[in-house]
C-alpha positions in Angstrom: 0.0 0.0 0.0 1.3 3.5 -0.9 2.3 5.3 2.0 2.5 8.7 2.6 4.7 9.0 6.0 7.4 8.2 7.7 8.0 8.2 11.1 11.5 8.4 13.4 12.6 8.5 16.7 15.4 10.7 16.4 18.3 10.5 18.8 17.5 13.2 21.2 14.0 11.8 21.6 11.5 13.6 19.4 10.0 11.8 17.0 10.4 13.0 13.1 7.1 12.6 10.9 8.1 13.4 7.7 5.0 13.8 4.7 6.1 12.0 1.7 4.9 13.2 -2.0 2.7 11.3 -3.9 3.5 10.0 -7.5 0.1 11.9 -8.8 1.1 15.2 -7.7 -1.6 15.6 -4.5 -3.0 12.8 -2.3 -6.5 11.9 -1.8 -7.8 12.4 1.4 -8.9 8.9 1.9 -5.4 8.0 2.1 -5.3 9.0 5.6 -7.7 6.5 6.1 -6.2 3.6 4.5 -2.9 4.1 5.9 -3.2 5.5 9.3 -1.2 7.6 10.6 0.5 5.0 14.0 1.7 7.5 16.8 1.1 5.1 19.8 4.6 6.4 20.5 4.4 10.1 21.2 3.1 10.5 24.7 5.2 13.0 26.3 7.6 13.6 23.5 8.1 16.3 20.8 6.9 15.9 17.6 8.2 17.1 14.4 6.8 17.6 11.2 8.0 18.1 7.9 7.7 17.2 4.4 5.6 17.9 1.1 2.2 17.1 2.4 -1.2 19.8 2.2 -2.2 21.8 5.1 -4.6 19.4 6.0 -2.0 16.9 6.3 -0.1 19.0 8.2 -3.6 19.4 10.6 -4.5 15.8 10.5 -0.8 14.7 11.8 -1.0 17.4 14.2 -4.3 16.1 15.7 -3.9 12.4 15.9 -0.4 12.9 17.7 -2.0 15.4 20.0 -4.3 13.0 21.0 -1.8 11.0 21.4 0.0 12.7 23.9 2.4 14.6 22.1 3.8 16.9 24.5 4.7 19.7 21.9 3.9 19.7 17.8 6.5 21.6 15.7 7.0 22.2 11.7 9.9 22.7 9.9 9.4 23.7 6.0 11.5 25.2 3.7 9.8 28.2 3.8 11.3 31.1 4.3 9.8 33.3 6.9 8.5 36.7 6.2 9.7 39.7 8.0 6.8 42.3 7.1 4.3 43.3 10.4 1.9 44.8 8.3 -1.4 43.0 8.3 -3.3 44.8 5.8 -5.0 42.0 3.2 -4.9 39.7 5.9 -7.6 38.5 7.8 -9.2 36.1 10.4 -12.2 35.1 11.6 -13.9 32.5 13.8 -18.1 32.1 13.8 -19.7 30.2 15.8 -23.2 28.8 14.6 -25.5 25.5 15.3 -27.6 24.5 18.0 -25.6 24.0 21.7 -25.6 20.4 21.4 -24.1 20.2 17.9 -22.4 23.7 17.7 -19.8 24.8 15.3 -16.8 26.6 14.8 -15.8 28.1 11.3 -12.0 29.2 11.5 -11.0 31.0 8.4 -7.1 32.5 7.8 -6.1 34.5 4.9 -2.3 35.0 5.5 -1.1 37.9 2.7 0.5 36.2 -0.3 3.4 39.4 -0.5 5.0 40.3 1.7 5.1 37.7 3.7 4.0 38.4 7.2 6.6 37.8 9.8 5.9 35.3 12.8 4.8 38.2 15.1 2.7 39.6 12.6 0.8 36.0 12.3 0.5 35.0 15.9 -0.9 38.7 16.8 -3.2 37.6 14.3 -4.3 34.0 15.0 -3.4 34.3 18.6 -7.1 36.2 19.8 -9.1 33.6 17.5 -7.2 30.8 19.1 -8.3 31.7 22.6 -11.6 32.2 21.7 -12.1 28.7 20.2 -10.4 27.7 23.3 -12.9 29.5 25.4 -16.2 28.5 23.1 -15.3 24.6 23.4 -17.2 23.3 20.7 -18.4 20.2 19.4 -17.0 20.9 15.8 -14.2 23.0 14.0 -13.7 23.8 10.3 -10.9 24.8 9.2 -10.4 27.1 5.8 -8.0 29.9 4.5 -5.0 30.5 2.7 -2.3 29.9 5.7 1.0 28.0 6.3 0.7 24.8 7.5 1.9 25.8 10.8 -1.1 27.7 11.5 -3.2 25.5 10.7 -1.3 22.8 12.7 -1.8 25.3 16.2 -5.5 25.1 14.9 -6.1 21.5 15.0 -3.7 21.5 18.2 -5.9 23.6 20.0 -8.8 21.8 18.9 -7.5 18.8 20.1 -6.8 20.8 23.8 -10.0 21.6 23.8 -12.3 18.9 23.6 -13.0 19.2 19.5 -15.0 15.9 18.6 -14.3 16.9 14.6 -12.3 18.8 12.6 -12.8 19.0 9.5 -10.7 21.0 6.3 -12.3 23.0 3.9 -10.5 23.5 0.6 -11.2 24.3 -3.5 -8.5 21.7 -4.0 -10.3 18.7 -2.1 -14.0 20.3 -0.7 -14.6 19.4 3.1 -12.5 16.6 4.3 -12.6 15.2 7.9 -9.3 14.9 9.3 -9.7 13.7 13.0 -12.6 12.5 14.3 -11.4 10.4 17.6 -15.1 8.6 18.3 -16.3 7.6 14.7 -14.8 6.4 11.2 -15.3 9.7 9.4 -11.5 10.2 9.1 -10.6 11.1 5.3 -14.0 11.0 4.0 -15.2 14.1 2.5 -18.2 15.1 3.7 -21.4 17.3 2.8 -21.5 21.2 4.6 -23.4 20.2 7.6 -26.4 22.6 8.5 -24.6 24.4 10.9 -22.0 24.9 8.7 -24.0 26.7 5.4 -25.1 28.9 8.5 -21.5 30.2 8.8 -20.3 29.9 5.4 -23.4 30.2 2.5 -23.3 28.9 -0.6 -21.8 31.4 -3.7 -25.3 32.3 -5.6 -23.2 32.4 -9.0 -20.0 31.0 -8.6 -17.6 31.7 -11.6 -14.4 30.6 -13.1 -12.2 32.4 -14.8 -8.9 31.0 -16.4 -5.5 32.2 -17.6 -4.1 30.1 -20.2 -1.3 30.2 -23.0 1.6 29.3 -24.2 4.7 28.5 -21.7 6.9 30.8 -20.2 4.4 34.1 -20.6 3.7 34.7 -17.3 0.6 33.1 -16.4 1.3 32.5 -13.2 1.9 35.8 -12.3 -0.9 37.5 -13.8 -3.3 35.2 -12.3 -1.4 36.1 -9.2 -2.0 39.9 -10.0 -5.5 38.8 -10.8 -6.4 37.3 -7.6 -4.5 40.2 -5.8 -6.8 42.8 -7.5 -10.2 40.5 -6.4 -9.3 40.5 -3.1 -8.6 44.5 -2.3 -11.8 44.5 -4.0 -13.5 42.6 -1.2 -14.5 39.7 -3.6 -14.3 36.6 -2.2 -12.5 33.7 -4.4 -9.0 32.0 -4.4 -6.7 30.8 -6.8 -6.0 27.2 -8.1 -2.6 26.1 -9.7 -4.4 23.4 -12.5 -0.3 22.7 -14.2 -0.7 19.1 -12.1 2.7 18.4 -13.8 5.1 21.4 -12.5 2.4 23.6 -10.6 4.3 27.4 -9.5 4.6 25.8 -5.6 5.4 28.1 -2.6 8.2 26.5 -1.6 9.9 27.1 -5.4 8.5 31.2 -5.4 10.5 31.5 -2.0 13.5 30.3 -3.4 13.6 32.6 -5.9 16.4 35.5 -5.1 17.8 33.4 -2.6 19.6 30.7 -4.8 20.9 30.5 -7.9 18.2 30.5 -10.7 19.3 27.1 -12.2 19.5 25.5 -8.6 15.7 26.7 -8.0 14.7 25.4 -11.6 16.6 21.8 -11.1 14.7 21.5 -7.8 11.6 22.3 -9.5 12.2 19.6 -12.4 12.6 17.2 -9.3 9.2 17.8 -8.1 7.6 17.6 -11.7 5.0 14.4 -12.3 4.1 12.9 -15.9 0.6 13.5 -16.6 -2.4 11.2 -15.8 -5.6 10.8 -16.2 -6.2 10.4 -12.8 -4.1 13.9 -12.6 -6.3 15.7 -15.2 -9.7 14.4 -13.8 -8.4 15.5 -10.0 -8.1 19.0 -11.2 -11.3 18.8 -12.5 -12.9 18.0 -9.5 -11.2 20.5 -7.8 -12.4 23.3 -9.6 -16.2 21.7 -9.4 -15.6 21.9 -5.9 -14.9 25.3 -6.1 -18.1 26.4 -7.0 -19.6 25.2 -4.0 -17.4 27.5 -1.9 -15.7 30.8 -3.7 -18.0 33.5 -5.8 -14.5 33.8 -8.2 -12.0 30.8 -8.7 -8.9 31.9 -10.9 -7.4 29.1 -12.7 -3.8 28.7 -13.8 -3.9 26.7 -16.7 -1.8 24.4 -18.3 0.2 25.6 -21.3 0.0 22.3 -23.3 2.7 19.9 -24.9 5.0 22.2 -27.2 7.5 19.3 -27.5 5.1 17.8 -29.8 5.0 18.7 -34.0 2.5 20.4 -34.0 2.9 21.6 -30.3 -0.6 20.2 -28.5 -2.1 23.1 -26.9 -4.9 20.3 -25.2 -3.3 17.3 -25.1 -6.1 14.5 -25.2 -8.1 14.4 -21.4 -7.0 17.9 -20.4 -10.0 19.5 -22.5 -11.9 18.3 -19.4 -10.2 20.9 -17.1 -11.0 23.8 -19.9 -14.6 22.8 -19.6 -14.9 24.3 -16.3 -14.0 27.6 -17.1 -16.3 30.0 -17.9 -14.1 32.4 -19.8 -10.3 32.6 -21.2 -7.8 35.4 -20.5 -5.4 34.5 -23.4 -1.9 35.4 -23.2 0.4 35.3 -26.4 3.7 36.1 -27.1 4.9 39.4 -28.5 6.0 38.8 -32.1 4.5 35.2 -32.1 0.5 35.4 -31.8 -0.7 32.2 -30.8 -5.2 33.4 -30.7 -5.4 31.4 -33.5 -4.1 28.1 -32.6 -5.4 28.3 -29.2 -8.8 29.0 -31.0 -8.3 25.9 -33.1 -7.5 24.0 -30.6 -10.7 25.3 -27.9 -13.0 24.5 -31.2 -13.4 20.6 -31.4 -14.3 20.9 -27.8 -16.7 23.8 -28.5 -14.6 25.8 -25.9 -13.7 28.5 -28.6 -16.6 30.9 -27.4 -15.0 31.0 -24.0 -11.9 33.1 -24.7 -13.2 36.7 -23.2 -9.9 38.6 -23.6 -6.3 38.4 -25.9 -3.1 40.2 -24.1 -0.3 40.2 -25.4 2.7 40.1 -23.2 6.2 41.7 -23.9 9.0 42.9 -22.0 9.3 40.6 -18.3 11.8 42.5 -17.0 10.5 45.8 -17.6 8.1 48.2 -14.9 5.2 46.4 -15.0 1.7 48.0 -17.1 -1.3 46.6 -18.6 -3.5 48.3 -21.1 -6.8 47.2 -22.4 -9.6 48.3 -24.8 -12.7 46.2 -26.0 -12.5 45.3 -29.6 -15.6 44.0 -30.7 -16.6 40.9 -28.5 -13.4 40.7 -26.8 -11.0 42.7 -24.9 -7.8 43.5 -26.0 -4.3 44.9 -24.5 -1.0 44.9 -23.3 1.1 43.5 -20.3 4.5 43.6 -19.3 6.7 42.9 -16.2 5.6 39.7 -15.5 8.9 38.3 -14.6 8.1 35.7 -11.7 10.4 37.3 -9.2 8.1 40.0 -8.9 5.9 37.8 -6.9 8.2 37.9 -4.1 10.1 41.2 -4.7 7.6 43.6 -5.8 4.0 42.3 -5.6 2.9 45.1 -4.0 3.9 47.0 -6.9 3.0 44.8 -9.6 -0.6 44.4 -8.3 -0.4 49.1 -8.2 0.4 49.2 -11.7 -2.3 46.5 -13.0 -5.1 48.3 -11.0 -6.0 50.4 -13.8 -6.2 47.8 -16.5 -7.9 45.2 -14.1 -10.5 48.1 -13.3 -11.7 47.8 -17.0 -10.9 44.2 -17.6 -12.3 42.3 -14.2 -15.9 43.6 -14.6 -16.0 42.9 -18.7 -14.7 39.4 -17.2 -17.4 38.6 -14.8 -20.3 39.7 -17.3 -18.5 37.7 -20.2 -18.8 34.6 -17.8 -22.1 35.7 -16.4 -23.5 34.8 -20.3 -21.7 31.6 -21.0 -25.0 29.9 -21.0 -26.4 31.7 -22.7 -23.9 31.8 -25.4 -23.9 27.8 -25.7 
C-alpha cells in the first residue's frame, strides 16, 4: 500500500514525521484513512513535522499525535519566513453557529501572499481567535483559508486541547475533508456542509471561473497572481487554483527565488515535476467543481500544453476536461508570435472557442510592469508587461499598483462575459 509517512525517533528523543509526496502530484484524502497515521509512541515527546504534504496533512498529523500525547507539535518547511508586520489584506475570523448540542466553529485565515508576514505579525493575528475557540469549546471545528501549514497545525492542536469531537478542512483543491474524528470512522471522507456549517459559510449564488491560459513561459502564473490580488482588495471573495498538475508554481519554489541561484531553483523544480495522468487531469477537475460550492470567483492557472510535440498540442487529449470548467479565457500570447489562432483551433473541437473573453499580449518581463486594455468588438484587447516571476516575491505590492487600472476595466467585462456563457452555448 502507498504510504504517505514516515516516522522516526530521532536520537534526542522527538519523534520525526516526515509527509512524503505522492507519485500523482496531490493525495486523496482517503489515504489518511487507508494508511493511518500509528503515533502510539508520542506520549510525552516532541513531535516534528516536515515534508511535502497539504495543510490538512499537516492538521490531520498534528491532531492524531495530539491526542496522542504529544507533548509539543512543531513544523519545519523550507519556507522562508516573512519579516513584514503589516497585516493589511490579511484577515481572520472564527463564527460560531449551530444549536448548543451540535455547535460549530468556522475558522478561516487568509495569510497575505506578499510580503510575507513575519511570525509576530501572524501569531498577533491568530493568537485572539485561538483563545476564543479555546474559550467556546465546541463540538466541531472547520478549518479554511489560505495559511502556512503551521497555522493550521496550532489550529487543530488547539482543537485537540480543547475537547473538539471533529475537525474538518475545507478547501477548493479537495472540498470538506474530515481529518480527525477520535469517536467515529469519518476520518478522510469528504463530507457534505453540515447545517450548521452553510449557517457560517453560505453557498456562492453564482459562482464563476475564470482562467489564464497560453503558451509556456508568458507569465501566467503571475498574472493570475496579480489577478487574484486585485479581487481581493476589492473585497471579492475567491481563491486561486494552480491546475499545471505536472510542474504547478509551488510556494516552496516562489521562496527560493532570489535566494539561490536560478538554475539551482529550476533543477529543484524539475525534481518535483510528475508525468501527466488521467487520474491527474480528472483530479483537477474536480477541484475546480468543488470550487463552486465554496468561492464566488476561482482563478485558474492553466496548463500551457505539450509544445515538445510537431505540431505543439495546446490540449493534449483528457486535459479538455479541465478547460470545460471555465467559464471564460484570459489568453496570453507572445509578442511577435500570436498564438489566438491556434489556441482558438485547438478550444473549437471541444466547442470551448466561445469561451476566450480577452487576448493580451505580453512583452518585455523584465520591464516596470503596465497593462493596457480596450474592447474590440466581443473581446478585450491589451498589453502587459513585467511579469517576470520574481516579482511575486520582490515587488508584488507594486505589480498588483500598476495592473489596478487595466484590471479596473478588464475584471468587470470578465465577470459579465462569464455571467453569459449559458447563454452563449
Amino acid at each position: 500500500m502507498s504510504t504517505w509517512h514516515n516516522l522516526t525517533l530521532q536520537d534526542d528523543g522527538t519523534v520525526l514525521v516526515e509527509l512524503l509526496p505522492s507519485t500523482d502530484r496531490f493525495w486523496p484524502p482517503e489515504i489518511i484513512r487507508d494508511s493511518p497515521l500509528c503515533v502510539s509512541d508520542v506520549s510525552g515527546r516532541t513531535v516534528v513535522l516536515t515534508g511535502a504534504g497539504s495543510v490538512w496533512m499537516y492538521a490531520h498529523a498534528a491532531a492524531v499525535a495530539r491526542a496522542a500525547g504529544a507533548s509539543e507539535i512543531q513544523v519545519r518547511t523550507p519556507y522562508q519566513q516573512g519579516t513584514s508586520n503589516d497585516l493589511e489584506g490579511s484577515e481572520s475570523l472564527l463564527i460560531l453557529a449551530g444549536r448548543p448540542e451540535d455547535r460549530g466553529v468556522l475558522l478561516s485565515v487568509r495569510l497575505r501572499t506578499s510580503p510575507a508576514l513575519s511570525p509576530t505579525a501572524i501569531n498577533q493575528l491568530i493568537e485572539p481567535r485561538l483563545e476564543e475557540l479555546s474559550r467556546l469549546r465546541p463540538h466541531e471545528l472547520a478549518l479554511t483559508g489560505r495559511a502556512s501549514a503551521e497555522v493550521y497545525v496550532r489550529a487543530a492542536r488547539t482543537a485537540v486541547d480543547s475537547g473538539v469531537k471533529k475537525i474538518t478542512c475545507w478547501s477548493a483543491r479537495d472540498g470538506l475533508v474530515v481529518i480527525f474524528d477520535p469517536e467515529g470512522n469519518q476520518i478522510g471522507h469528504r463530507v457534505n456542509r453540515p447545517d450548521w456549517m452553510a449557517q457560517a459559510m453560505p453557498r456562492p449564488v453564482w459562482p464563476l471561473v475564470i482562467g489564464v491560459a497560453g503558451d509556456p513561459n508568458l507569465g501566467k502564473s503571475v498574472f493570475s497572481s496579480a489577478l487574484d490580488w486585485y479581487r481581493e482588495r476589492i473585497g471579492c471573495d475567491g481563491w486561486k487554483l494552480d491546475c499545471d498538475g505536472q510542474a504547478p508554481t509551488s510556494p516552496w519554489y516562489l521562496s527560493l527565488v532570489g535566494r539561490v541561484p536560478e538554475s539551482k531553483a529550476e533543477q529543484l523544480r524539475k525534481e518535483h515535476k510528475r508525468p501527466w495522468t488521467p487520474e491527474m487531469e480528472m483530479s483537477i477537475v474536480e477541484q475546480l467543481r468543488k470550487a463552486r460550492d465554496v468561492f464566488s470567483v476561482l482563478i485558474a492557472d492553466l496548463p500551457g500544453g505539450d509544445h515538445r510535440a510537431i505540431p505543439p498540442q495546446r490540449i493534449p487529449k483528457g486535459r479538455e476536461r479541465i478547460f470545460a470548467e471555465v467559464d471564460a479565457l484570459v489568453l496570453l500570447e507572445r509578442v511577435g508570435a500570436p498564438s489566438e489562432a491556434e489556441w482558438f483551433e485547438s478550444l473549437r473541437p471541444h466547442g470551448l472557442h466561445g469561451r476566450i473573453a480577452a487576448v493580451l499580449v505580453s512583452r518585455d518581463p523584465q520591464s516596470a510592469p503596465s497593462l493596457s486594455v480596450r474592447k474590440d468588438g466581443n473581446l478585450w484587447r491589451g498589453e502587459v508587461t513585467g511579469l517576470e516571476r520574481s516579482r511575486l516575491t520582490k515587488e508584488a505590492k507594486e505589480l498588483a499598483e500598476a495592473f489596478k487600472p487595466g484590471f479596473d476595466q478588464l475584471w468587470p467585462a470578465l465577470l459579465e462575459f462569464a455571467r453569459q456563457r449559458p447563454a452563449r452555448h
